[in-house]
N, CA, C and O of each residue as an XYZ file, in Angstrom:
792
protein
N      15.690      5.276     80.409
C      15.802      5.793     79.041
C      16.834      4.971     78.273
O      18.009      4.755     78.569
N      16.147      4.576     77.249
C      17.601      3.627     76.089
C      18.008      4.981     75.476
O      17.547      6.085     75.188
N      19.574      3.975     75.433
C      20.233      5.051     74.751
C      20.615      4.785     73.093
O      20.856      3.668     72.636
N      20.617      5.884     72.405
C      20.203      5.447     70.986
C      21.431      4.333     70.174
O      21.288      3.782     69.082
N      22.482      4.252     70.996
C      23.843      3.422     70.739
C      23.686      1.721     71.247
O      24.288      0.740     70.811
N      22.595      1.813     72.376
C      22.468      0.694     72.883
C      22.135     -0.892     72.161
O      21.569     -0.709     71.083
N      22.258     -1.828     72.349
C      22.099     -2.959     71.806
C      20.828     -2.885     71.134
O      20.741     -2.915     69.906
N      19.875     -2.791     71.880
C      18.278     -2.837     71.276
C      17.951     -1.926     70.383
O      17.092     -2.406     69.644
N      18.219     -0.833     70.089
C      17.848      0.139     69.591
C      19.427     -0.253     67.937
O      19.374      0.279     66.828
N      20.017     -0.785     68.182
C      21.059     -1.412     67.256
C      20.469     -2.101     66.228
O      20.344     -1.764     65.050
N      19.943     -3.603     67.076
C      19.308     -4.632     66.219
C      18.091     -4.224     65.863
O      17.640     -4.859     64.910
N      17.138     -3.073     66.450
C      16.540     -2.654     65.467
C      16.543     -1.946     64.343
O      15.754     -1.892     63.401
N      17.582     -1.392     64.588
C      17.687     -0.375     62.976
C      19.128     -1.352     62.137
O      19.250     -1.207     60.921
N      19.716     -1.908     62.585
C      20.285     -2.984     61.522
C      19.488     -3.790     60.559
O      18.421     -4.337     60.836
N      19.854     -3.810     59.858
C      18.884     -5.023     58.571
C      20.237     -5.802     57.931
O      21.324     -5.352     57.568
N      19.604     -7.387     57.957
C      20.435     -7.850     57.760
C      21.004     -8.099     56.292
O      20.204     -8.039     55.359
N      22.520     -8.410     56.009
C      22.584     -8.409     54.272
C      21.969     -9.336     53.641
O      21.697     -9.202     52.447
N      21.662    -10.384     54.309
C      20.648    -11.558     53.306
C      19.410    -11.362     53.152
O      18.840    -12.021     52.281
N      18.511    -10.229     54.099
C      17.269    -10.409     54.012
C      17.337     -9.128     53.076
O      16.381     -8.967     52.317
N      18.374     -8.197     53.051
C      18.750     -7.040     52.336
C      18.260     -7.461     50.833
O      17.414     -7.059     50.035
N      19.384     -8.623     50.889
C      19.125     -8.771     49.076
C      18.186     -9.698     48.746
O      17.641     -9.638     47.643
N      17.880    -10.651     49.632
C      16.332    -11.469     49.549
C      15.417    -10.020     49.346
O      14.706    -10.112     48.345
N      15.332     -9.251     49.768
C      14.244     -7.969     49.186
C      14.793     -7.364     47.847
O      14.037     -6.969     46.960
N      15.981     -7.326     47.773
C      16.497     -6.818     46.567
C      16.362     -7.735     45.293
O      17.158     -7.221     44.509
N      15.938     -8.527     44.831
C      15.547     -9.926     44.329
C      14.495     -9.984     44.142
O      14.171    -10.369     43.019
N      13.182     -9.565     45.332
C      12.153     -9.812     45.384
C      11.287     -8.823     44.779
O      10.087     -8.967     44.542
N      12.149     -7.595     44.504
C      11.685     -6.136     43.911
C      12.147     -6.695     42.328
O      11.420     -6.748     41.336
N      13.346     -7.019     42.420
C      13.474     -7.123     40.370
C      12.471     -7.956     40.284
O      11.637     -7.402     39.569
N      12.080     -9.001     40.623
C      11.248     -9.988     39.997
C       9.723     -9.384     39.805
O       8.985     -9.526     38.830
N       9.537     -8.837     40.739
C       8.305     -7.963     40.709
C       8.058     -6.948     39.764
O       6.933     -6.678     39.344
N       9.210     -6.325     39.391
C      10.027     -5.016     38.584
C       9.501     -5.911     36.944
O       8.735     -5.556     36.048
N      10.427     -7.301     37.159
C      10.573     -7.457     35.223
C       8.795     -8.622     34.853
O       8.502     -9.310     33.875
N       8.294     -8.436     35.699
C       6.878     -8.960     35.914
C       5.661     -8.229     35.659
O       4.658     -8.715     35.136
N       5.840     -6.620     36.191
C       5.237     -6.031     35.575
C       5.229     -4.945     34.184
O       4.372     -4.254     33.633
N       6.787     -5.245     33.959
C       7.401     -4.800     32.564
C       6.693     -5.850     31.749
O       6.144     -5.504     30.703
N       6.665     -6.983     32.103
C       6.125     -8.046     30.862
C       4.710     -8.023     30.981
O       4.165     -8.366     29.932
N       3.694     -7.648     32.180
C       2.758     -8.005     31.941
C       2.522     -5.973     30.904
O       1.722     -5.919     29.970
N       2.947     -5.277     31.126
C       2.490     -4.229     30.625
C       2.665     -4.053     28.850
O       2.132     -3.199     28.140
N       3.699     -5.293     28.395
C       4.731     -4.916     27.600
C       3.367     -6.362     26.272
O       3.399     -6.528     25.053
N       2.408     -7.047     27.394
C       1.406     -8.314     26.918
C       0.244     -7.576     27.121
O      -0.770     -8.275     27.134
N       0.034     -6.116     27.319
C      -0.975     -5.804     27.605
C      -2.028     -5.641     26.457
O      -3.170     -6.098     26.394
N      -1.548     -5.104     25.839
C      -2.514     -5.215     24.036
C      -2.632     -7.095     23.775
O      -3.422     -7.330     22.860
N      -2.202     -7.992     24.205
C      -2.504     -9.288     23.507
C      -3.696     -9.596     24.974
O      -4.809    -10.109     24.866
N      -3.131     -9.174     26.093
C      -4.649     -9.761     26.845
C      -5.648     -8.832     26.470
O      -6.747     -9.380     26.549
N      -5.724     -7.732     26.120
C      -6.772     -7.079     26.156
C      -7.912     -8.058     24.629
O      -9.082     -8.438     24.671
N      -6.895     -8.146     23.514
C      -7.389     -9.054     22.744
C      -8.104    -10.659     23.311
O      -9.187    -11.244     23.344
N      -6.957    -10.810     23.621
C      -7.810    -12.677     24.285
C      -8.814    -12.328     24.970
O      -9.914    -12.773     24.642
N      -8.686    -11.374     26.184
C      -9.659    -11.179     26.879
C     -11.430    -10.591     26.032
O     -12.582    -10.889     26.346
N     -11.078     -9.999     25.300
C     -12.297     -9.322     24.719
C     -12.789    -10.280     23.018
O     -13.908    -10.113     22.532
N     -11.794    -11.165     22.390
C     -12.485    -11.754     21.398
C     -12.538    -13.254     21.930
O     -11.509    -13.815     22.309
N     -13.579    -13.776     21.940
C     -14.223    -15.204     22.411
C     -13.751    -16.501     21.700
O     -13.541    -17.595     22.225
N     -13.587    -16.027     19.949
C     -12.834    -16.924     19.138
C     -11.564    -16.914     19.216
O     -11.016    -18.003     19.045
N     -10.785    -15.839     19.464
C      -9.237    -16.045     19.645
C      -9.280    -16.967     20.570
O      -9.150    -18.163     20.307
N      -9.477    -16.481     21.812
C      -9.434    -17.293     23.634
C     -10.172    -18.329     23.470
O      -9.831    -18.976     24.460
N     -11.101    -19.095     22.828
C     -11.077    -19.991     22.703
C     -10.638    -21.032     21.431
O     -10.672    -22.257     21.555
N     -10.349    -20.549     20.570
C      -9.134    -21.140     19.538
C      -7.484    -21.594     19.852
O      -6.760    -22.492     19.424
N      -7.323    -20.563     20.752
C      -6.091    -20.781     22.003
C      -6.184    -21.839     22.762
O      -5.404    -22.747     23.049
N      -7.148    -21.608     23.014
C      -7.346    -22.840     24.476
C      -7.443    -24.365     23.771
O      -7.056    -25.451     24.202
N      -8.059    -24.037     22.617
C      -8.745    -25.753     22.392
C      -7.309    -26.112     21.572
O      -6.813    -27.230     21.712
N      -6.717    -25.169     20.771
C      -5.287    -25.823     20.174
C      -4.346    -26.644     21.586
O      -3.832    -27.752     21.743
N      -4.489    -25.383     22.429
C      -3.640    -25.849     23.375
C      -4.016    -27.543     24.124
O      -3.292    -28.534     24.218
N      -5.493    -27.303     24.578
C      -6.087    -28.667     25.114
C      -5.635    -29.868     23.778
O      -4.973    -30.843     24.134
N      -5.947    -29.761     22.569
C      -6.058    -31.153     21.531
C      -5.000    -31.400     21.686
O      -4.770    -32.529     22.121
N      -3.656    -30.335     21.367
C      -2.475    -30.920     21.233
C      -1.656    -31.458     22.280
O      -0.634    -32.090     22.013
N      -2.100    -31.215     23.637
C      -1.361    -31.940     24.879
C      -2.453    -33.437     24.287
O      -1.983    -34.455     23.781
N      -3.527    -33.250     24.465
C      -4.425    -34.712     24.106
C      -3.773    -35.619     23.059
O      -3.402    -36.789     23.154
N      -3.727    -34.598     21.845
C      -2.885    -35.760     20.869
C      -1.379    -36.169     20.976
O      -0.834    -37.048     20.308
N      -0.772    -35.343     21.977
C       0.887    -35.463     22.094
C       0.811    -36.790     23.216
O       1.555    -37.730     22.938
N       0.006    -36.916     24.396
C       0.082    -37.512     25.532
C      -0.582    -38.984     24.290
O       0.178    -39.951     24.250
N      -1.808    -39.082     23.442
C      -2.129    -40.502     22.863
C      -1.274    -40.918     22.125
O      -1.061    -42.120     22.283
N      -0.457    -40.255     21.088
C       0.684    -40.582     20.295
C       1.918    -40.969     21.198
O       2.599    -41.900     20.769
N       2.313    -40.372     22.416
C       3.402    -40.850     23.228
C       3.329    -42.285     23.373
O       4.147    -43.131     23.012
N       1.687    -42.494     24.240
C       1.488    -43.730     24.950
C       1.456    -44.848     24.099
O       1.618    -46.008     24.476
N       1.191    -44.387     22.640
C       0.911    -45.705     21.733
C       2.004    -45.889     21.227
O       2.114    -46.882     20.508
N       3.000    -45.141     21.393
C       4.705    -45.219     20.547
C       4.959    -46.013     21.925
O       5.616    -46.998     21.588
N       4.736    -46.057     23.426
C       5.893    -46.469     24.406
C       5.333    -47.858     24.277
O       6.141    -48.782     24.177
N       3.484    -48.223     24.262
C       3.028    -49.211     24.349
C       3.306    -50.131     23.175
O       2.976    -51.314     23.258
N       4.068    -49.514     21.767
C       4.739    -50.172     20.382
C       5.995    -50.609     20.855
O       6.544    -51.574     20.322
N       6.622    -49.868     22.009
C       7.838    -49.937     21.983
C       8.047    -51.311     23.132
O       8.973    -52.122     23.094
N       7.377    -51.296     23.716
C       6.801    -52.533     25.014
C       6.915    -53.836     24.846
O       7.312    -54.776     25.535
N       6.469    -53.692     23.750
C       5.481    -54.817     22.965
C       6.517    -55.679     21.686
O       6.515    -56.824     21.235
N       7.393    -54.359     21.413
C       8.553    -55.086     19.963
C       8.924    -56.367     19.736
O       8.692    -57.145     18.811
N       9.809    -56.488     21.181
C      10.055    -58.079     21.231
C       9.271    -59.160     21.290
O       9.835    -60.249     21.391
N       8.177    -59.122     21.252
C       6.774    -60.245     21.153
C       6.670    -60.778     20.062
O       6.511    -61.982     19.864
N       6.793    -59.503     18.860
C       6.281    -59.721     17.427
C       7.106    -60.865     16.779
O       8.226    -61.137     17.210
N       6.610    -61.455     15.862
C       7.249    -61.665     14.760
C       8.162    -60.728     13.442
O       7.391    -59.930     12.910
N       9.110    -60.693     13.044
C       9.935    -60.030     12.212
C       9.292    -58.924     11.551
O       9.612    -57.745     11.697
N       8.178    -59.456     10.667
C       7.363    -58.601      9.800
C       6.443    -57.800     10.648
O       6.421    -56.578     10.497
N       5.896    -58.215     11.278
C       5.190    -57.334     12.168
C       5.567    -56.673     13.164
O       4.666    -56.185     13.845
N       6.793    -56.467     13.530
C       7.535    -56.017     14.545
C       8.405    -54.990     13.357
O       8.697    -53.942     13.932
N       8.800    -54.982     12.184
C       9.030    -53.900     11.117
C       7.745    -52.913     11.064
O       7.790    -51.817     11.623
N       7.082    -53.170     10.659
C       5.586    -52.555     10.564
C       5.294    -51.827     11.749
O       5.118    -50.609     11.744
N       5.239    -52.535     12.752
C       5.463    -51.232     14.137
C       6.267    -50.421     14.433
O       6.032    -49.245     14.714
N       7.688    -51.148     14.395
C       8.649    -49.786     14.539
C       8.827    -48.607     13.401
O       9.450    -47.556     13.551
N       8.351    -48.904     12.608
C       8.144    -47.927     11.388
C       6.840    -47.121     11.578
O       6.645    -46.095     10.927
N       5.731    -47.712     12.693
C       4.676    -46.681     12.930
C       5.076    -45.820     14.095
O       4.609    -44.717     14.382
N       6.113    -46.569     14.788
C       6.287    -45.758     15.864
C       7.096    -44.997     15.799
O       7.138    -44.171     16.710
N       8.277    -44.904     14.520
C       8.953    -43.607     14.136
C       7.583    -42.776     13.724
O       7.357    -41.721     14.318
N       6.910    -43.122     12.979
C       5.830    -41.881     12.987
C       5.210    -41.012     14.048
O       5.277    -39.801     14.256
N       4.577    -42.015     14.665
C       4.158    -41.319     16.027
C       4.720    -40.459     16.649
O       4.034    -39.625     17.238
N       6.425    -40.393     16.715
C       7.355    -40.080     17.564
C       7.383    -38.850     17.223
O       7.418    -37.973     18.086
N       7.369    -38.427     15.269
C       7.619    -37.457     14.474
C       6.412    -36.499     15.002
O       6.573    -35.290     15.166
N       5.031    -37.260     15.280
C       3.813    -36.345     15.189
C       4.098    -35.302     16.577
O       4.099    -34.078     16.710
N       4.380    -36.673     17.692
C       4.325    -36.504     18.958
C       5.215    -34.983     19.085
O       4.831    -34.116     19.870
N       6.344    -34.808     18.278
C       6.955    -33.809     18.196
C       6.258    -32.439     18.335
O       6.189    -31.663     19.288
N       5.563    -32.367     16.574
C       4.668    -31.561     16.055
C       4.073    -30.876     17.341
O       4.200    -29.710     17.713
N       3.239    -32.148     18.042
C       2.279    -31.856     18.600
C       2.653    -30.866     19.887
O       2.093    -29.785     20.070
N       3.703    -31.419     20.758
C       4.829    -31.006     21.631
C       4.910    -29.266     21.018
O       4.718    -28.296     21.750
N       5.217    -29.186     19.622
C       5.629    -27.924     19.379
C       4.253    -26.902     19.504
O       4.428    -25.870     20.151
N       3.565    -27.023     19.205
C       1.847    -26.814     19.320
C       1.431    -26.338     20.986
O       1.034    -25.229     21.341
N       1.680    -27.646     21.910
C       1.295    -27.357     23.024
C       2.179    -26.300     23.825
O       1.775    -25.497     24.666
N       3.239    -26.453     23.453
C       4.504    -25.237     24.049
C       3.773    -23.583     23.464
O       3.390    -22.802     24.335
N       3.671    -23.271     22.279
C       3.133    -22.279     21.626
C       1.955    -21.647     22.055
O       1.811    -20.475     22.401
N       1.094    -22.591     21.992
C      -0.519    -22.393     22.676
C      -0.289    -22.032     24.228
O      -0.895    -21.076     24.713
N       0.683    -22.888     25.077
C       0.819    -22.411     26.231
C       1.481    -21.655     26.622
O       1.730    -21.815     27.817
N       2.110    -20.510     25.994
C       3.034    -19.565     26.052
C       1.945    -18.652     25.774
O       1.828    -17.635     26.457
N       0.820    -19.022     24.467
C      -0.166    -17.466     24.370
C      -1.074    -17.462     25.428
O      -1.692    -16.421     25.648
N      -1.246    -18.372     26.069
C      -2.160    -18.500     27.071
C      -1.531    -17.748     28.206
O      -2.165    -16.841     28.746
N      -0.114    -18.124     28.670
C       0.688    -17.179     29.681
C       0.786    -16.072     29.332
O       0.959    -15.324     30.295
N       0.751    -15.391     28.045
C       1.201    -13.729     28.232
C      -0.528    -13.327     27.786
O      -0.824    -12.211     27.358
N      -1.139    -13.991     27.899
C      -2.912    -13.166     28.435
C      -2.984    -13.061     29.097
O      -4.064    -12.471     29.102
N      -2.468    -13.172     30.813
C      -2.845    -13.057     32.146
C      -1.446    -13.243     32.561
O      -1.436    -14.153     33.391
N      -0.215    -12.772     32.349
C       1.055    -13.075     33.129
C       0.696    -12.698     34.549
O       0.845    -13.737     35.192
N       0.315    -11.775     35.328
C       0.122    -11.897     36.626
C      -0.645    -12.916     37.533
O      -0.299    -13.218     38.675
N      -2.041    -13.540     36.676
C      -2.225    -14.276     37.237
C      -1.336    -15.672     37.240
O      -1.079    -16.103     38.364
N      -0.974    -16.222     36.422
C      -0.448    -17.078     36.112
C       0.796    -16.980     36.573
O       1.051    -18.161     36.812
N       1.883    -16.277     36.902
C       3.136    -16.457     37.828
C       2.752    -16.457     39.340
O       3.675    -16.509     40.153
N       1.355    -16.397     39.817
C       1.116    -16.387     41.065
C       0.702    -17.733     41.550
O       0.352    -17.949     42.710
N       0.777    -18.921     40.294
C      -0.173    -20.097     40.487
C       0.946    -21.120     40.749
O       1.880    -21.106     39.947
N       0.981    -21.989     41.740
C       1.805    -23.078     41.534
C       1.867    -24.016     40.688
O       2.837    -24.625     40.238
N       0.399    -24.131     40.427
C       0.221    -25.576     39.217
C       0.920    -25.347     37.805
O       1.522    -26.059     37.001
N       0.387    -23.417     37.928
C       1.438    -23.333     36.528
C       2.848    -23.705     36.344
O       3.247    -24.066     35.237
N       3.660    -23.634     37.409
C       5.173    -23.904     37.626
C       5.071    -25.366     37.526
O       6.176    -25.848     37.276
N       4.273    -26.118     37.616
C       4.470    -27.210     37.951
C       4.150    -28.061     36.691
O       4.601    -29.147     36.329
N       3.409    -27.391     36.242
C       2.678    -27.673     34.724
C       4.018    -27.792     33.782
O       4.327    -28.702     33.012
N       4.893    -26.265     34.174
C       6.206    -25.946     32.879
C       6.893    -26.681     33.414
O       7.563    -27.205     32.523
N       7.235    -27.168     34.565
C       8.464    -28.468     34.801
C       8.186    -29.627     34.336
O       9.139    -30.338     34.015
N       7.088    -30.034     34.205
C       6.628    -31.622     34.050
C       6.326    -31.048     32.043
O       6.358    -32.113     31.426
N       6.155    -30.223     31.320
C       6.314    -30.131     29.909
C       7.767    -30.464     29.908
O       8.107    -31.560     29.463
N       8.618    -29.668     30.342
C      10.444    -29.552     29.817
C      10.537    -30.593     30.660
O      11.533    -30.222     31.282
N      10.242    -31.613     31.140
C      10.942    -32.518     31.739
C      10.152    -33.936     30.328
O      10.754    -34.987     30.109
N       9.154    -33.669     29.797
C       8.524    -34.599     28.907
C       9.105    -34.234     27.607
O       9.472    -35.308     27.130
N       9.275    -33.657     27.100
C      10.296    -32.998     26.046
C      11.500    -33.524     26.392
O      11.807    -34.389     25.572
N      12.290    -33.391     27.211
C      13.574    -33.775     27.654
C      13.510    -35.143     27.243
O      14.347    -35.634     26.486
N      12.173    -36.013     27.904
C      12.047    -37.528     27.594
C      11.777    -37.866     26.418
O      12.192    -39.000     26.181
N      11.127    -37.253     25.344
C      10.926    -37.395     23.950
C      12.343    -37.746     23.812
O      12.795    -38.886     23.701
N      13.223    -36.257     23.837
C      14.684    -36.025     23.111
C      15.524    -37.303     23.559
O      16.526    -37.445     22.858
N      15.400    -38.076     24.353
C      16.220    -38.772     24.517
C      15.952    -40.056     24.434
O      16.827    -40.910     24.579
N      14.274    -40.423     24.104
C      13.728    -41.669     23.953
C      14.637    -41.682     22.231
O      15.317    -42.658     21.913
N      14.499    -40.597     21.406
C      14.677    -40.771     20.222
C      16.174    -40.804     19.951
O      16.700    -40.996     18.854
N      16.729    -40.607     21.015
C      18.661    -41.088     20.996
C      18.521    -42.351     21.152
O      18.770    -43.150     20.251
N      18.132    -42.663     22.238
C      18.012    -43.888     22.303
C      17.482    -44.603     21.129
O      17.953    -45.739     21.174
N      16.903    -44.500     20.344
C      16.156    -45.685     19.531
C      17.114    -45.533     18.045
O      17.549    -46.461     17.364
N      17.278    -44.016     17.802
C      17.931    -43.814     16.584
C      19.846    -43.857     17.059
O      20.699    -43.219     16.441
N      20.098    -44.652     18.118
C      21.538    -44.835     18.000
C      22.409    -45.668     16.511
O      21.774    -46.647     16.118
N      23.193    -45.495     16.030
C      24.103    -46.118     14.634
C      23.956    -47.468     14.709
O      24.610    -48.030     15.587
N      23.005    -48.369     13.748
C      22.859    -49.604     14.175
C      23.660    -50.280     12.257
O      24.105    -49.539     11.381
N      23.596    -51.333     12.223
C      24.661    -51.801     10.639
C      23.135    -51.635      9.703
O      21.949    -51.532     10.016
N      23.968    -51.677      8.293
C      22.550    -51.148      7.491
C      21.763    -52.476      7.322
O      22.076    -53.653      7.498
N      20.736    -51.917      6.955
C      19.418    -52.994      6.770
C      18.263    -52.803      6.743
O      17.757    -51.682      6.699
N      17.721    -53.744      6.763
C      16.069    -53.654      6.869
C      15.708    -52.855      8.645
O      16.396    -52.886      9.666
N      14.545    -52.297      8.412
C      14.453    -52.169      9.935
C      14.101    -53.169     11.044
O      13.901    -52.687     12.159
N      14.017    -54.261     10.916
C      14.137    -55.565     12.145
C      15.499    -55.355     12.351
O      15.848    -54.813     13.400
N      16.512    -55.770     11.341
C      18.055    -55.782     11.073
C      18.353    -54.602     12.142
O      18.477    -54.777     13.354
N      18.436    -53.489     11.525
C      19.039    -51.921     12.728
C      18.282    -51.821     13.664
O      18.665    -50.883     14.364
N      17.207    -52.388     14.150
C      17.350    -52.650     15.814
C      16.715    -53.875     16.046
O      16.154    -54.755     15.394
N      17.109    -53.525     17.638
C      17.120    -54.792     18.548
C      15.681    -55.400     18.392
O      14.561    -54.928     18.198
N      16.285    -56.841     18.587
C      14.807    -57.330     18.356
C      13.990    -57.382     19.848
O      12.912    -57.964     19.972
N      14.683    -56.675     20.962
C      13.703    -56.534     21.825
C      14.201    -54.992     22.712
O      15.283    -54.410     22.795
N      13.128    -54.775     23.159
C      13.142    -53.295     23.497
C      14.201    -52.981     24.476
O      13.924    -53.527     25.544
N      15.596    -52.143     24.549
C      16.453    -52.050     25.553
C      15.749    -51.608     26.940
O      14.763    -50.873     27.004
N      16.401    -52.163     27.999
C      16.124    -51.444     29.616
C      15.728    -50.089     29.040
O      14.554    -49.843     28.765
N      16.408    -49.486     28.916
C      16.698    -47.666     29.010
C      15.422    -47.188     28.322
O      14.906    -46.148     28.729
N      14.781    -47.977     27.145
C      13.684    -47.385     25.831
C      12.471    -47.931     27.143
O      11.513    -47.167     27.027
N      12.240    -48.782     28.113
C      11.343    -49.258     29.243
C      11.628    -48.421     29.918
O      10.577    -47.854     30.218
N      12.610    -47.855     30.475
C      12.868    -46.950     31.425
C      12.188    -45.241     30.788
O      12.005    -44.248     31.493
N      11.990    -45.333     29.631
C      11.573    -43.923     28.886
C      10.342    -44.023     28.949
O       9.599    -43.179     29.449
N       9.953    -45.235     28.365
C       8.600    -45.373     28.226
C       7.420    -45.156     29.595
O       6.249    -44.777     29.589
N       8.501    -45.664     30.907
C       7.456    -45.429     31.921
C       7.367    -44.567     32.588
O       6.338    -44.266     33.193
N       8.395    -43.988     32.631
C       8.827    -41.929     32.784
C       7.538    -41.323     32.028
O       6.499    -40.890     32.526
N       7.885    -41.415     30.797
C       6.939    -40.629     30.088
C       5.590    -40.861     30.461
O       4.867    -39.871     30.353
N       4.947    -42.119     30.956
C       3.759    -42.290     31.159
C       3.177    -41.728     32.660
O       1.961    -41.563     32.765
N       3.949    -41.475     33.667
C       3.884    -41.102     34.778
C       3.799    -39.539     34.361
O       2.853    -38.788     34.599
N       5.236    -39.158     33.554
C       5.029    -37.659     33.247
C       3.708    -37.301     32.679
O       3.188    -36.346     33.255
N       3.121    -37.741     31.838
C       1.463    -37.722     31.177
C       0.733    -37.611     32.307
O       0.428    -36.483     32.693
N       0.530    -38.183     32.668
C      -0.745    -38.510     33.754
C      -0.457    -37.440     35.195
O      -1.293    -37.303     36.089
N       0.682    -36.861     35.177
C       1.321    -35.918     36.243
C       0.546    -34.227     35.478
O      -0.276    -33.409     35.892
N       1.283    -34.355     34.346
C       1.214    -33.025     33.355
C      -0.360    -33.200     33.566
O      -0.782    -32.387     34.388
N      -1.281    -33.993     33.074
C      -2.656    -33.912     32.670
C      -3.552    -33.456     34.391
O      -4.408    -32.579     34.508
N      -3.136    -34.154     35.270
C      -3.287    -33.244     36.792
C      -3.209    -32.117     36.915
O      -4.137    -31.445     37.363
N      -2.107    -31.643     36.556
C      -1.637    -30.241     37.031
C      -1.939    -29.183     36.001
O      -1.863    -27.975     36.227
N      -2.337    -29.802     34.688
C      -3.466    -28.707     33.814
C      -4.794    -28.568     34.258
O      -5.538    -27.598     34.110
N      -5.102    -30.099     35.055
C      -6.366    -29.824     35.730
C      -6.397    -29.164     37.018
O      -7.398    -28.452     37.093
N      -5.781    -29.134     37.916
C      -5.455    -28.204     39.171
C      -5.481    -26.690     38.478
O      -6.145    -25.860     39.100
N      -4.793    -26.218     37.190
C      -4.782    -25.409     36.559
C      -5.723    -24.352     36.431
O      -5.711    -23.185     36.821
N      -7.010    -25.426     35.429
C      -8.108    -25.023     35.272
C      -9.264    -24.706     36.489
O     -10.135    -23.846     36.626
N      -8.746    -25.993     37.383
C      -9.603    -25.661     38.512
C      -9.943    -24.548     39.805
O     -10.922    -24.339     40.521
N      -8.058    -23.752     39.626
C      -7.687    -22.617     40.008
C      -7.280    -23.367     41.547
O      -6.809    -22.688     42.459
């Protein structure tokens, strides 16, 4: 007969404090998960039941990663390319590629929006998906690279024409952005497709 003090009968009714609060952790998250999906429940019931919302959602969301990822690549492939040009034509580009940069923004702001209404139509499914996590790291990590491609380019240069305030050839660091960002594209555009593919 064990006795109820004994070792075995100990380590079974002990629980340990880390797996204690690893469960205690694992209940809030569960807890403020189904507060949000209950709290999104009138907007999925909408997406879910009108065909033009849910798909007006979706296709904003799809064009504007499409037009944010073609406007990136043609600003990094302007930016590549600077030091090749001649004066005048190397003005003329970097002045399209401040544009691009401006749209690329826009567009950035668009795909964040669209993919936020898309997450609170199905928050349960969608915190259960890896691609989705993987999807929101590789956005805030491409955003991050926007914000800092555009430090980089708009650093205090002497006044002038625009050949004059920058370099006449593209710094390491604006190459180093440019090919980040292009890896990040082609990463992000995977993992929307893993996405879709479930």
């Amino acid at each position: 007969m064990t006795c109820w003090h004994s070792p075995q009968v100990l380590s079974a009714v002990h629980v340990h404090p880390a797996t204690h609060s690893q469960a205690f952790v694992i209940s809030k998250e569960a807890d403020a998960i189904a507060a949000l999906a209950r709290w999104t429940e009138p907007w999925h019931k909408t997406f879910s039941s009108s065909r033009l919302i849910s798909t007006g959602v979706l296709y904003a969301h799809v064009t504007s990663l499409v037009c944010a990822g073609g406007l990136s690549l043609v600003a990094d492939h302007t930016s590549l390319l600077a030091g090749k040009w001649r004066d005048a034509m190397r003005e003329h580009e970097l002045r399209g590629r401040s544009a691009n940069r401006r749209l690329e923004k826009r567009a950035l702001a668009v795909v964040a929006l669209s993919g936020l209404l898309l997450f609170l139509s199905d928050v349960r499914t969608f915190v259960a998906l890896p691609a989705f996590w993987l999807k929101m790291v590789l956005v805030a990590l491409l955003i991050s690279n926007v914000v800092l491609t555009e430090r980089s380019d708009d650093q205090p240069h002497p006044p002038g024409p625009v050949t004059a305030r920058r370099r006449p050839a593209p710094h390491p660091r604006y190459r180093m952005h440019a090919r980040v960002n292009l890896v990040l594209w082609l990463l992000t555009l995977l993992a929307g497709t893993a996405l879709v593919t479930g």
